[in-house]
Structure formats: C-alpha cells, structure tokens
KERO-814350 format. One record per residue: residue in one letter; chain; x, y, z of N, C-alpha, C in turn. Coordinates in steps of 0.02 Angstrom, whole numbers, plus 50000, padded with zeros to 5 digits. Each point is the difference from the previous one (the first is absolute). Example, Ala and Ser with C-alpha at 12.3 -4.5 7.8 and 13.67 -1.06 7.14 Angstrom:
% KERO-814350
 type mol   n.u   n.v   n.w  ca.u  ca.v  ca.w   c.u   c.v   c.w
    A   A 50660 49716 50390 49955 50059 50000 50045 50060 50000
    S   A 49982 50053 49964 50042 50059 50003 49961 50055 50037
% end
This chain:
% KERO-814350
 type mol   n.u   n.v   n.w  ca.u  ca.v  ca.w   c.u   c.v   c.w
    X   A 49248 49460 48930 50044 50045 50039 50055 50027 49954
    X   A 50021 50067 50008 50044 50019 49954 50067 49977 50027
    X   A 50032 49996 49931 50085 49980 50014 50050 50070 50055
    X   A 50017 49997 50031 50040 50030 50026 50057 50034 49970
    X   A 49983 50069 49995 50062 50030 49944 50054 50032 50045
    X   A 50037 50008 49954 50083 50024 50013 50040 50052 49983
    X   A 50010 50041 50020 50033 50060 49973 49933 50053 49955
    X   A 49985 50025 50081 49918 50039 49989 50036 50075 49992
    X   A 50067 50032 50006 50014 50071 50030 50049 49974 49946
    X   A 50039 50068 49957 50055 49995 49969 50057 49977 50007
    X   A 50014 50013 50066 50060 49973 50035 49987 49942 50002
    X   A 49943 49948 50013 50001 49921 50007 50000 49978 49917
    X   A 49976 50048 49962 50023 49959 49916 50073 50008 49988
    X   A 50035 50069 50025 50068 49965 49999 50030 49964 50033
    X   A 49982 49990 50051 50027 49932 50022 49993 49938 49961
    X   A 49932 49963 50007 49967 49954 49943 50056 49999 49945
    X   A 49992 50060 49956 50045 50009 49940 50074 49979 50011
    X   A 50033 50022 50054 50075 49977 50010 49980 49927 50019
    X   A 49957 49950 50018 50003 49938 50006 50006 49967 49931
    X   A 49930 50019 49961 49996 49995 49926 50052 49980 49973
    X   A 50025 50079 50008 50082 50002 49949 50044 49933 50034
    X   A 50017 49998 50066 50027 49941 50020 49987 49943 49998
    X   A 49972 49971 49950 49945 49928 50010 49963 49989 49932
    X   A 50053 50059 49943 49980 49995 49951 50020 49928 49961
    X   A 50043 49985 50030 50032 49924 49974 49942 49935 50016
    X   A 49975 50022 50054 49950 49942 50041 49965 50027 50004
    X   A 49952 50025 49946 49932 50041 49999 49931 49938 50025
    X   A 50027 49932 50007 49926 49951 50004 50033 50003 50097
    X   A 50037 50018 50042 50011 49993 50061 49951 50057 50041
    X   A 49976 50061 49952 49991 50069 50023 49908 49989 50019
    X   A 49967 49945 49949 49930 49976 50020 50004 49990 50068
    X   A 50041 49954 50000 49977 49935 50041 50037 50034 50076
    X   A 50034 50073 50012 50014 50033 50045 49953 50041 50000
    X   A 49955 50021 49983 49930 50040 50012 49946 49965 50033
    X   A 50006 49958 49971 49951 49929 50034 50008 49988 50075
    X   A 50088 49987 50007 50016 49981 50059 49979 50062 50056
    X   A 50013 50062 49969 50011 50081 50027 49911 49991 50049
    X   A 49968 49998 49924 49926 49985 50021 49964 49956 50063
    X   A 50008 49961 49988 49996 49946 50060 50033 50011 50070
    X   A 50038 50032 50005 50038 50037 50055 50042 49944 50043
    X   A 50025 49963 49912 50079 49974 50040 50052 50019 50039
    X   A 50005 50082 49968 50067 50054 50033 49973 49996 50069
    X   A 50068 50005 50034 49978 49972 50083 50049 50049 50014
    X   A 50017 50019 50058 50065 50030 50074 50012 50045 49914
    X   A 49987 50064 49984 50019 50037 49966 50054 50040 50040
    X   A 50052 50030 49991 50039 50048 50039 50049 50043 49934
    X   A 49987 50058 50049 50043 50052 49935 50050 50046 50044
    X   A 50055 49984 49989 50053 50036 50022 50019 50050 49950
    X   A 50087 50048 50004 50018 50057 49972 50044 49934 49944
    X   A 49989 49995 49944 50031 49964 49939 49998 49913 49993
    X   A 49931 49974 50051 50004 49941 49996 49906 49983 50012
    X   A 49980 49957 49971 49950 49959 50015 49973 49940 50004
    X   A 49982 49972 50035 49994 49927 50027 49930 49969 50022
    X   A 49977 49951 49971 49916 49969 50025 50022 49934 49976
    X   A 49937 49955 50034 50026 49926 49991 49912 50000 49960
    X   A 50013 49960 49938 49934 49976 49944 49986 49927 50013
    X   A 49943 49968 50013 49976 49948 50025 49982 49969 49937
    X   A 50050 49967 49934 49980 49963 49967 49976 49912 50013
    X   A 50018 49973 49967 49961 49939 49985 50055 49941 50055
    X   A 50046 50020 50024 50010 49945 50060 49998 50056 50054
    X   A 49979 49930 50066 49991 50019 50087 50034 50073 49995
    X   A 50068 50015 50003 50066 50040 50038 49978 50065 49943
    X   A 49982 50067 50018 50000 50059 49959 50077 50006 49966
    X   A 49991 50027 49936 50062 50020 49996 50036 50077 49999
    X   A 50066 49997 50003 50030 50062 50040 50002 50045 49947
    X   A 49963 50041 49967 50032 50062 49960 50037 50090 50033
    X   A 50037 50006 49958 50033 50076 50013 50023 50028 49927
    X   A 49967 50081 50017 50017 50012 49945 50057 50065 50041
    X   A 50040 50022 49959 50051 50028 50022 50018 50084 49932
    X   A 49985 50065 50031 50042 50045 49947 50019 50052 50033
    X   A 50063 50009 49979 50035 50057 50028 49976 50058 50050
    X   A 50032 50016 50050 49940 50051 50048 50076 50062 49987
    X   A 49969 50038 49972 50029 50072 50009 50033 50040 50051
    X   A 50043 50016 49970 50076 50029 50075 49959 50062 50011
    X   A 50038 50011 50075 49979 50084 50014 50026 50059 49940
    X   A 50025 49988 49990 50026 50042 49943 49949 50016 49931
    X   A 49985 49953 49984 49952 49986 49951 49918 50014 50009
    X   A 50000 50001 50089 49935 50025 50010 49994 50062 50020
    X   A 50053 50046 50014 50001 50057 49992 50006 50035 49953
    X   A 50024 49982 49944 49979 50044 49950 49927 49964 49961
    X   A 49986 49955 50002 49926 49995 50003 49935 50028 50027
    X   A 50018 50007 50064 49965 50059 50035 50013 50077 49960
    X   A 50061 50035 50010 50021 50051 49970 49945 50010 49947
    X   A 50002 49955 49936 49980 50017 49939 49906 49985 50015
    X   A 49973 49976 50027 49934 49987 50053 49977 50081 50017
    X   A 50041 49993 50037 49998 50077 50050 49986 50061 49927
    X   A 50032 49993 49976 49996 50065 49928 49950 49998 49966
    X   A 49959 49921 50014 49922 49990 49947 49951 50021 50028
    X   A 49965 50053 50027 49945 50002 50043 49951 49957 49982
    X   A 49976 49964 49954 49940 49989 50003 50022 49926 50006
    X   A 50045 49978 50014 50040 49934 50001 50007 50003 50075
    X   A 50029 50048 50024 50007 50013 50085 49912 49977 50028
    X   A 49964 50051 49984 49923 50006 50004 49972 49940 50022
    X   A 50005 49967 49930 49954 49940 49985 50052 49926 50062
    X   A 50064 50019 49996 50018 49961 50077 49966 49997 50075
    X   A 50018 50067 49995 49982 50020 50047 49932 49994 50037
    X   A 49953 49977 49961 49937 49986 49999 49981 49925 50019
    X   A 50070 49962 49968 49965 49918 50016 50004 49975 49942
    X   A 50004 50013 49947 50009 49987 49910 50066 50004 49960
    X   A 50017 49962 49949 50027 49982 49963 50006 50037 49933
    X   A 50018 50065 49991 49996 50032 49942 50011 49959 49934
    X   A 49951 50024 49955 50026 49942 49943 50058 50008 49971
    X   A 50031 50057 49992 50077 50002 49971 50060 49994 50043
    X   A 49980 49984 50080 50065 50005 50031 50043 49959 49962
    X   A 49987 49938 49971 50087 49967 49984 50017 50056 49948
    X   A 49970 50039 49963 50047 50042 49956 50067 50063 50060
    X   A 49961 50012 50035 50048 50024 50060 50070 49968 50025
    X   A 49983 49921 50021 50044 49969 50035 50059 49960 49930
    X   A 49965 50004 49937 50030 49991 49932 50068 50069 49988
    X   A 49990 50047 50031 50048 50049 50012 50054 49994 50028
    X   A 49992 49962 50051 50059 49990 50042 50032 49929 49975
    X   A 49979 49969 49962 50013 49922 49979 49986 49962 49996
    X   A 49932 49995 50057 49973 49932 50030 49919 49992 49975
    X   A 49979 49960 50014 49918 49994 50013 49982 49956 50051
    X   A 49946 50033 49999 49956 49957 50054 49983 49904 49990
    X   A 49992 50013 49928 49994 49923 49986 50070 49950 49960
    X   A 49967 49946 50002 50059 49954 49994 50030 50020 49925
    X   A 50063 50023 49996 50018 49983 49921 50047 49963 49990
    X   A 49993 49980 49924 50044 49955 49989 50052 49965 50030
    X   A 50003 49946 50021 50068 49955 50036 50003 50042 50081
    X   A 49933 50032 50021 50007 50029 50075 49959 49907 50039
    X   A 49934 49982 49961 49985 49994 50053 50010 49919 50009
    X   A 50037 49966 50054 49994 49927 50008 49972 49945 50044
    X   A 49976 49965 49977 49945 49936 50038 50037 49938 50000
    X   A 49993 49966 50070 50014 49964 50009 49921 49954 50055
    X   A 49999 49905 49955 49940 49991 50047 50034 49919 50000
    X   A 49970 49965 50068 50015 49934 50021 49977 49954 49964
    X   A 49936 50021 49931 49992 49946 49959 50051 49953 49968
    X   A 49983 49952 49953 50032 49968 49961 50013 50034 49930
    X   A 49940 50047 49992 49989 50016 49924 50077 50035 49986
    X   A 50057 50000 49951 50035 50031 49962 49977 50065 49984
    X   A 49944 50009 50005 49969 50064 49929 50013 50081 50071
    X   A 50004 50039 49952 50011 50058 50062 49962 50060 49966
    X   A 49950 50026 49988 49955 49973 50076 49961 49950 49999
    X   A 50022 49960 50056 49947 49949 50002 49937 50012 49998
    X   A 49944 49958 50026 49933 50039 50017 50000 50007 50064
    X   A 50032 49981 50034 49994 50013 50095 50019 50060 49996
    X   A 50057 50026 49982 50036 50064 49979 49942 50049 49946
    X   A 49965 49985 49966 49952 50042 49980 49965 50017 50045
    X   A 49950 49931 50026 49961 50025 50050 50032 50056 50041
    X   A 50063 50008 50009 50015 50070 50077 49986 50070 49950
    X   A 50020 49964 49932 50025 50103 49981 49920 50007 50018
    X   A 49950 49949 49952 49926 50045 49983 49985 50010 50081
    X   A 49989 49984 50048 49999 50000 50073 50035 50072 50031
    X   A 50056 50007 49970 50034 50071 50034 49972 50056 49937
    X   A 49973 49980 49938 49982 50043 49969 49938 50031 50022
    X   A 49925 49948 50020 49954 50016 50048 50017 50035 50055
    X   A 50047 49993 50036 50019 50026 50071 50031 50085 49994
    X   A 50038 50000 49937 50023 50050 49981 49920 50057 49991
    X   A 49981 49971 49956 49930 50030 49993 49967 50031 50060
    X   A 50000 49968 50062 49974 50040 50065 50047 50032 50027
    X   A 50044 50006 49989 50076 50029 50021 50057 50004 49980
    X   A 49979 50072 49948 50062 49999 49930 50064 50019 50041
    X   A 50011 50016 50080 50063 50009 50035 50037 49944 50001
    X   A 49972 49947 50006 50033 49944 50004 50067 50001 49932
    X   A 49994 50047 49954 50034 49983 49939 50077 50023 50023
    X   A 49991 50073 50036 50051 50019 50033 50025 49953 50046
    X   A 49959 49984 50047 50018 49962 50051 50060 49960 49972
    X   A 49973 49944 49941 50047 49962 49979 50061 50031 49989
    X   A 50028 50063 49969 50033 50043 49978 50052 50022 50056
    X   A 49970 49988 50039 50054 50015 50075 49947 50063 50024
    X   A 49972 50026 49982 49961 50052 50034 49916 49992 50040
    X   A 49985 50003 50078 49921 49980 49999 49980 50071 50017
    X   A 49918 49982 50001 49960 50064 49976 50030 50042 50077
    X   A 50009 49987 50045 50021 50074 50051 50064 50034 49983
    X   A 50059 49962 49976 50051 50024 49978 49994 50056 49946
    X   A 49985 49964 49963 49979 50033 49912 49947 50060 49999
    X   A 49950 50022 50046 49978 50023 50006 50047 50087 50046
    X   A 50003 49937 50074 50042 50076 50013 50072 50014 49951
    X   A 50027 49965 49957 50073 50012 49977 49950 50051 49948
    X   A 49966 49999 49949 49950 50051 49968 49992 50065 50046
    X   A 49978 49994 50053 49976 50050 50030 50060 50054 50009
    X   A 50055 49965 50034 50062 50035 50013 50021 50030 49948
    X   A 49986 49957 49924 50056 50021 49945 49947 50064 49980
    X   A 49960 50022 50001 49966 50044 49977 50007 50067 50081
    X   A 49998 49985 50030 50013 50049 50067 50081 50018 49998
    X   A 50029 49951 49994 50074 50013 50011 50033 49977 50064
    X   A 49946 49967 50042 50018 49976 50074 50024 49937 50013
    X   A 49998 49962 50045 50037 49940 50002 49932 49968 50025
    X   A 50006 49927 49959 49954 49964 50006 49972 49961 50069
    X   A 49957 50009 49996 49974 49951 50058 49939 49972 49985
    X   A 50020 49923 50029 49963 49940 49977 49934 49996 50023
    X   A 49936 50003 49969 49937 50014 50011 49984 49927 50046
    X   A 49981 50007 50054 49972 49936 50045 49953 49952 49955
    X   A 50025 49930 50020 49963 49955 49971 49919 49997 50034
    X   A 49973 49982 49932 49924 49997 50037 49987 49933 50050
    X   A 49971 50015 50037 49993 49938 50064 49929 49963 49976
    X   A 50003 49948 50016 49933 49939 49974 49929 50035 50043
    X   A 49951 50001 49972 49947 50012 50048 49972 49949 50035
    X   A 49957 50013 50084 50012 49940 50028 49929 49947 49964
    X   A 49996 49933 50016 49986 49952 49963 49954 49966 50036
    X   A 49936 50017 49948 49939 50003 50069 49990 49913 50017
    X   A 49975 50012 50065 50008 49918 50048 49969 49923 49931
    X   A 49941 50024 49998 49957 49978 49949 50035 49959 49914
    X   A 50054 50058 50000 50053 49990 49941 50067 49939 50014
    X   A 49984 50010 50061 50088 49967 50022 49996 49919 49995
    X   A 50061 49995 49953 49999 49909 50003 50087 49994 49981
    X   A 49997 49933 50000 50059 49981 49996 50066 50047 49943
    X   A 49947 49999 49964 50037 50019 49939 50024 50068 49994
    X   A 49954 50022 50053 49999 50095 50020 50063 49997 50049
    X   A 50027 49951 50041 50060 50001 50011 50064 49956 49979
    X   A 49990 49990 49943 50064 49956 49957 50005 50085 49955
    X   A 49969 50026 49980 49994 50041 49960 50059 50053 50015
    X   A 50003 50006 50070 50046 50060 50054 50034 49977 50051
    X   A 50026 49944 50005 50047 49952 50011 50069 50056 50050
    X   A 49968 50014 50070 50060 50014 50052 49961 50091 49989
    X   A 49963 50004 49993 49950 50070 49994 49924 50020 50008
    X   A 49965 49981 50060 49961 50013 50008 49938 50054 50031
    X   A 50067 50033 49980 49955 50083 50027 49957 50017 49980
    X   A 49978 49980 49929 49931 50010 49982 49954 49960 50018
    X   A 50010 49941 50044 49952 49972 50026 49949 50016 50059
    X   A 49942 50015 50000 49964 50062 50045 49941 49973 50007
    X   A 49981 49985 50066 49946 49952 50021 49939 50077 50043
    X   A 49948 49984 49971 49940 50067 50007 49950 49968 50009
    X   A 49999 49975 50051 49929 49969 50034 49934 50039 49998
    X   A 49952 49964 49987 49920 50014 50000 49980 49967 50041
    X   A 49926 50049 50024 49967 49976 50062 49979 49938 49982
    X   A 49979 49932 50043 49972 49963 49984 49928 50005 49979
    X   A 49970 49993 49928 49936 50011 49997 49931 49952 50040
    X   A 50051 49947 49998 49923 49958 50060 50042 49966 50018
    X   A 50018 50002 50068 50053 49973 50049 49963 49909 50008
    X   A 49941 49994 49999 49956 49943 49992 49997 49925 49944
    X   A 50027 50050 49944 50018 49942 49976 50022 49926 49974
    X   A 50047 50009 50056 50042 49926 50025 49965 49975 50027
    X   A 49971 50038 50049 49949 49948 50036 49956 49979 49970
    X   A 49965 50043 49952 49945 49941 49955 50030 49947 49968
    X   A 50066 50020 49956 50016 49950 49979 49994 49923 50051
    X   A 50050 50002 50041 50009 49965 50040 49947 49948 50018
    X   A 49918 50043 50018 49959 49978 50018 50002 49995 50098
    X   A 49920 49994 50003 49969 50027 50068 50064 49911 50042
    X   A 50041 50039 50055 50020 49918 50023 49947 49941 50045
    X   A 49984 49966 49986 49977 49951 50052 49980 50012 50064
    X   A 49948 50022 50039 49988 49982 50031 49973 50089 50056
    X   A 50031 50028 49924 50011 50068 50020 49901 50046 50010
    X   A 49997 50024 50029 49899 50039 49988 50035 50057 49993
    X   A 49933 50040 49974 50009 50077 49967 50035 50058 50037
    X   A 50012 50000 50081 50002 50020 50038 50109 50001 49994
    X   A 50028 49926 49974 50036 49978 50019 50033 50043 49926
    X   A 49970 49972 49948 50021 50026 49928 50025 50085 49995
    X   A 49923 50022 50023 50023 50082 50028 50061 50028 50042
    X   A 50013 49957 50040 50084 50036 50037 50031 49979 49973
    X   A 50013 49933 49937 50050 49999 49961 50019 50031 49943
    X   A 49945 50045 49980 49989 50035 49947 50041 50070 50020
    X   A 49966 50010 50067 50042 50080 50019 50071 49961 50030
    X   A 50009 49977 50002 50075 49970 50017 50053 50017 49938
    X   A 49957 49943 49959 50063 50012 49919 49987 50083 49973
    X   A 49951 50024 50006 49990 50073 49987 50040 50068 50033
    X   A 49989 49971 50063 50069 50041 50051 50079 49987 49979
    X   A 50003 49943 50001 50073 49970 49978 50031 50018 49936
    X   A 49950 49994 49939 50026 50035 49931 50004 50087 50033
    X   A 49950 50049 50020 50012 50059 50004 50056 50005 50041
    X   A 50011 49982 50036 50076 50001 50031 50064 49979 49964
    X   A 49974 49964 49973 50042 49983 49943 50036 50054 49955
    X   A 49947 49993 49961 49998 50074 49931 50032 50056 50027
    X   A 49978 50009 50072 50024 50074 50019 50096 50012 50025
    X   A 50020 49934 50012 50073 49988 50011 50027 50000 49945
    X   A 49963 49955 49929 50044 49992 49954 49996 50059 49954
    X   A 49945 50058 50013 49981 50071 49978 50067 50039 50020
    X   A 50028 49982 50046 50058 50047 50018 49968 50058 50072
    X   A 49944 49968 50021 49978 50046 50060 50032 50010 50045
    X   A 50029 49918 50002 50043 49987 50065 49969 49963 50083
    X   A 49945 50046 49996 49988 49997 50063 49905 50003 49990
    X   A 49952 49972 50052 49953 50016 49985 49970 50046 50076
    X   A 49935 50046 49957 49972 50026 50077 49946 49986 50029
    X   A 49974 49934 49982 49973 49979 50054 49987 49991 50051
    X   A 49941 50052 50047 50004 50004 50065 50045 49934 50054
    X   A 49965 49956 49965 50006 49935 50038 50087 49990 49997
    X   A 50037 49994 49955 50052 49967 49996 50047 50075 50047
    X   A 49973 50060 49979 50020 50065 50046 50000 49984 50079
    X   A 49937 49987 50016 50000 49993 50067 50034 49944 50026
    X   A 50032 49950 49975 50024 49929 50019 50082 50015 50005
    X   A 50012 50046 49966 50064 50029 49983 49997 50055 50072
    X   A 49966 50031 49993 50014 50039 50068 49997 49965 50076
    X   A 49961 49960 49997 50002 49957 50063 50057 49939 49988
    X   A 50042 49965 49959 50059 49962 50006 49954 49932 49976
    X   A 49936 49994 50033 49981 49913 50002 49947 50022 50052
    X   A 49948 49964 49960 49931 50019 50044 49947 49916 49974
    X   A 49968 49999 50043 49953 49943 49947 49935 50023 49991
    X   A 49955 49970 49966 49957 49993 49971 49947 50061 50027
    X   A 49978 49976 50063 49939 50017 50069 50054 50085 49978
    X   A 50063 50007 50046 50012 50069 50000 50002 50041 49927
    X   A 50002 49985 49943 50003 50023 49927 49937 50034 50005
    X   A 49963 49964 50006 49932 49994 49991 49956 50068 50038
    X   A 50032 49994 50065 49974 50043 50055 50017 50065 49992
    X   A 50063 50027 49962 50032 50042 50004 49990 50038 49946
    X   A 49978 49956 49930 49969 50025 49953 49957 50014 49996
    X   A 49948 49980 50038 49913 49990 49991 49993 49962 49933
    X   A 50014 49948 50009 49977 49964 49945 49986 49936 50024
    X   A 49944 49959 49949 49986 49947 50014 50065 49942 50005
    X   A 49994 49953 50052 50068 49947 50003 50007 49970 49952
    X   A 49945 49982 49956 50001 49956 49939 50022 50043 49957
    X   A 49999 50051 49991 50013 50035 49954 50101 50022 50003
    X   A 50013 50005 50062 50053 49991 50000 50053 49941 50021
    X   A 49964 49951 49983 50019 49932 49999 50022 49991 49937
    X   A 49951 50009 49945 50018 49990 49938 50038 50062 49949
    X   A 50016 50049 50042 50048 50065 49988 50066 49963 50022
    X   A 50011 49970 50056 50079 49966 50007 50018 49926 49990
    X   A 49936 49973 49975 49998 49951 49965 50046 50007 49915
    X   A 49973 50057 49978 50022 50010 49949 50079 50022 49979
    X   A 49993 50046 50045 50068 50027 50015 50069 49939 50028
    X   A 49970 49949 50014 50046 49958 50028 50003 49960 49940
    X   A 49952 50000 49950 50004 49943 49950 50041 50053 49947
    X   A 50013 50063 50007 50032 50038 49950 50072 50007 50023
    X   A 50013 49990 50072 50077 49974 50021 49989 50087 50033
    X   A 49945 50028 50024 50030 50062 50038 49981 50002 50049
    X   A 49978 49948 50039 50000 49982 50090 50019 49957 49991
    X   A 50009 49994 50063 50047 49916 50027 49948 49993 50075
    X   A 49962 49924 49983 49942 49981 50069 50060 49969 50060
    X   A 50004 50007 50043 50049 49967 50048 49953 49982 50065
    X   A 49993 49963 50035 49975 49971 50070 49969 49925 49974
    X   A 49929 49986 50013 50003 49921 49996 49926 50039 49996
    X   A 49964 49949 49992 49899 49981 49953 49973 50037 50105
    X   A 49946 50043 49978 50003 50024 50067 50002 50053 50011
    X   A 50083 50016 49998 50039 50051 50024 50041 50024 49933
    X   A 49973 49995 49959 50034 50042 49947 50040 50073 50012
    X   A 50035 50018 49955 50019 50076 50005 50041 50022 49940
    X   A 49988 50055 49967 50025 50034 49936 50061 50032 50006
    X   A 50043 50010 49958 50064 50039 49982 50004 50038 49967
    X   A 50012 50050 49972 50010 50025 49937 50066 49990 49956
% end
C-alpha cells in the first residue's frame, strides 16, 4: 500500500515547508509526526480565524491537546488585500473559480503579509511531556492541515481571518465597487438512511438538517417471516393470512413513512366514512370477500391505523 503523501497542491508544500523550517532544530521529531499523521492519530481537528486545535492519540490512554496559533489579519489589512486581488484578473479569475492561484502570496506580499507562516508568526503549543517544539504530536497536525489544505486551499484564508464566502464576495465587491455581501454558506446534503450511524451524528453535533430519511418500498415484505420460520401448529391456509398480514402492514407502513400521509384504500375509506362498522358490514358494502377484509383490518390494526373495540363476537373497527 502506498505511503500517504502530504502537500500534493503548492499551497500544501508551503505549508509542509513552514513546518520544516520550524522543526529544523528537531528534524528526527518531523518522521515520527508523519507516521503519527498517517495512522490517523489527528483526532477533533478544528480551524478557526488565527487558531488551530486537534487532540493526537500518542502512546498513553488520554489524547493529547495540540494548538497551533498565527496571527489572523485585521479588516484593514484585508482590504487592501482584496484591493490589490481585485487589480489581478487572472488572480480574481482563478478565485473565483474555486482555486488557489499560484502567485497569490506575491499579491498579499504587497500589502505586508502572507498567507503562510513566517518567521516568529507561527506558535504551538501541545499537552505532551516532550520539551522539543515541534513535538511530533504537533507535527502530526501541521502534515494533517497540510493534507486538508490540499482539498481546501480556502482554509488558508480562513485561518487568516477571512472564509471562502467573505473573501469571495469582499473580491467581488472590490472589483464592482459595491458593498459586499456575504455569499450563503453551503448547507450539508441530506445523509442517506443506509449511511447514518453514530458517528454521522457526533460529526454535526446540535445540526441535523442534513439528516433525511427516503424510504423504499419494501422489496419482499415476507422475509421476516421466513426468517422467523412457519410457527407451530400453524397449516398453509393459516401461514397465508399471515403473510398478507405482515405484507399489508409494511405497505402501510412505507406509505406513512413515504410522506403520503394518508392511504386510499377503499377499505380503510369506507370505515372512515361510516365512523365504525364491523367486519359482516365492511364486507357487504364493499363487495368483498369477509376474509379478505378481515385480514385488510387485521393489518391495519397491526400498523396502529384502526383501533378493534367491542369483545370476540361483536367486534367493530375505528379509524
């Protein structure tokens, strides 16, 4: 299996590279944080505007706490960053698109700043024991945000004090001349039933709007019952109305949790129009066989959408 690489897009080798340079003192710590990176110690990653924080699961029980921390850029500083943006078309362009021009830091080098860490910007702090800075728990995050960077060179801004809707419309404006407005965040798509587990909600913790339940018909409502097996004592006759029983009961099912609401089944129609009828009158009124609509509100009662009321006898249906 191949090793897992790091800093695949230019922007993730300068990152990498500003770790390098920082860890040039403790160049044997920078292995053994690739290793960790690899194995997917980096845990609870989070990236705020001039701060970053994940806990690395070294060699005792308790993860430990890293943050790395660099300056996030004043409004001031990001407006004329934009400004000088706005004047590059093919720098505007290539934003504007979803991409990372390869010379933007020569742009944001204009106004003073860069995008990446320089000298004495960027600082780590981690709950290890190790003295050495960077540790390797602290390696493991940069190569980890350097990968991450890689699928999402916005994140660089982000750190910077700027995220991609801001930075985008503040571009847009500075080249129009209008006042900015903040491009809507993209919303999660919903998260098919099949997908959903625990971890699909630790993940979005007090947000589950993308959670979206899309029921399918049952393909053989029968199933269970084979599993189950034929019960005791039961003949073929007996098996058969339990078969259309669980078969009625799932389609009634599916069709509530489909969002139908309601079903149109003659039978449960006509029971609804008469208030409470039993069995003999269902039957009569439908032209249908009694057995047949025995095990029509049989089902319906085992799906919770009649209610049987009177005594063995004298039965009678509800809707």
């Amino acid at each position: 299996m191949a090793a897992t690489r790091f800093g695949l897009t230019w922007w993730g080798q300068r990152w990498i590279a500003a770790l390098e340079a920082l860890g040039a003192l403790y160049a044997n710590r920078l292995p053994r944080g690739r290793t960790y990176a690899r194995r997917g110690a980096v845990t609870d990653l989070a990236l705020t505007a001039g701060s970053v924080s994940a806990r690395v699961q070294g060699s005792r029980a308790r993860p430990y706490r890293v943050t790395l921390q660099l300056p996030a850029f004043d409004d001031a500083t990001w407006e004329a960053v934009l400004a000088e943006l706005a004047g590059e078309l093919r720098h505007a362009a290539v934003l504007l698109d979803g991409q990372m021009p390869p010379h933007v830091d020569d742009v944001f080098a204009t106004c003073g700043v860069s995008l990446f860490p320089r000298p004495g910007e960027l600082t780590t702090t981690c709950s290890c024991p190790d003295w050495a800075n960077p540790c390797k728990h602290v390696a493991a995050v940069h190569y980890v945000l350097g990968q991450t960077f890689d699928a999402d060179p916005f994140l660089l801004p982000s750190l910077r004090g700027r995220d991609r809707g801001r930075l985008l419309a503040g571009l847009r404006a500075a080249r129009s001349g209008t006042e900015a407005v903040d491009e809507p965040a993209e919303q999660p798509g919903p998260v098919p039933l099949a997908a959903l587990s625990a971890t699909t909600l630790w993940d979005s913790p007090g947000n589950l709007a993308g959670i979206a339940v899309h029921p399918e018909p049952p393909a053989d409502t029968t199933a269970t019952l084979r599993r189950l097996g034929t019960p005791p004592g039961c003949g073929p006759a007996d098996v058969a109305a339990l078969e259309q029983l669980v078969a009625d009961a799932a389609r009634v099912a599916w069709r509530l949790a489909a969002g139908d609401g309601d079903t149109d089944d003659p039978l449960l129609a006509e029971l609804r129009a008469r208030g409470s009828a039993s069995t003999r009158e269902l039957a009569e009124e439908l032209a249908l066989p009694p057995a047949a609509v025995r095990t029509g509100l049989a089902g319906y009662a085992q799906a919770g959408i009649v209610r049987r009321t009177g005594h063995a006898g004298a039965s009678r249906y509800q809707a």
